[in-house]
C-alpha positions in Angstrom: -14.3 13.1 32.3 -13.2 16.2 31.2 -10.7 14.5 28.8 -13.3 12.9 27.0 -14.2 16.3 25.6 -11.2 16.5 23.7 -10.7 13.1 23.3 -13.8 12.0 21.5 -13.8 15.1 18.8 -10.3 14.7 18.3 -10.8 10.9 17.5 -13.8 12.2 15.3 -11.7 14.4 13.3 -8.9 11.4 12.7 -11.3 9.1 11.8 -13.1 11.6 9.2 -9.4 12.4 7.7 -8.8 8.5 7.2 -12.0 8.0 5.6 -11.3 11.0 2.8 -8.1 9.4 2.1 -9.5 6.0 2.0 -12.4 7.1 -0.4 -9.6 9.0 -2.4 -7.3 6.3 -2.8 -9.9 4.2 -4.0 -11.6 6.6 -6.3 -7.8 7.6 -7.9 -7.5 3.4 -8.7 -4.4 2.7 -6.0 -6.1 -0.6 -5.7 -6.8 -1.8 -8.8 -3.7 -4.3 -9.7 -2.4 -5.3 -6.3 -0.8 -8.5 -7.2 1.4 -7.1 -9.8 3.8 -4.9 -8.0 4.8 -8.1 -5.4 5.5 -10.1 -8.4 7.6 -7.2 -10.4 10.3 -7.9 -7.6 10.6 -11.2 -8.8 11.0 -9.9 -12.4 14.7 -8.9 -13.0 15.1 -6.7 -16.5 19.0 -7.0 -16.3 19.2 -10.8 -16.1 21.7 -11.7 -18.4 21.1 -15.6 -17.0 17.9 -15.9 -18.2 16.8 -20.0 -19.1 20.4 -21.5 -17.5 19.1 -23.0 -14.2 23.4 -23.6 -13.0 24.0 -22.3 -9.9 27.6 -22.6 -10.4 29.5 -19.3 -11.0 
């Protein structure tokens, strides 16, 4: 039982940090456009192949 006296504050403290840094990230707009950085791997500025479907090399 006597663990539960550090273990309960300790988890206290944790959860208090992840909520600042939640309420942080959100207030500093990380999730504002969430779709657009998966699709800018798709987008390739150096394709010199762009409109020529060929496979063929």
């Amino acid at each position: 039982m006597e663990v539960l006296m550090w273990l309960i504050p300790i988890s206290a403290v944790l959860l208090t940090i992840a909520g600042v840094a939640f309420v942080w990230a959100v207030n500093n707009r990380q999730f504002d456009d969430l779709d657009r950085h998966g699709l800018d791997v798709l987008d390739n500025p150096n394709d010199t192949n762009k409109g020529n479907d060929s496979c063929a090399r």
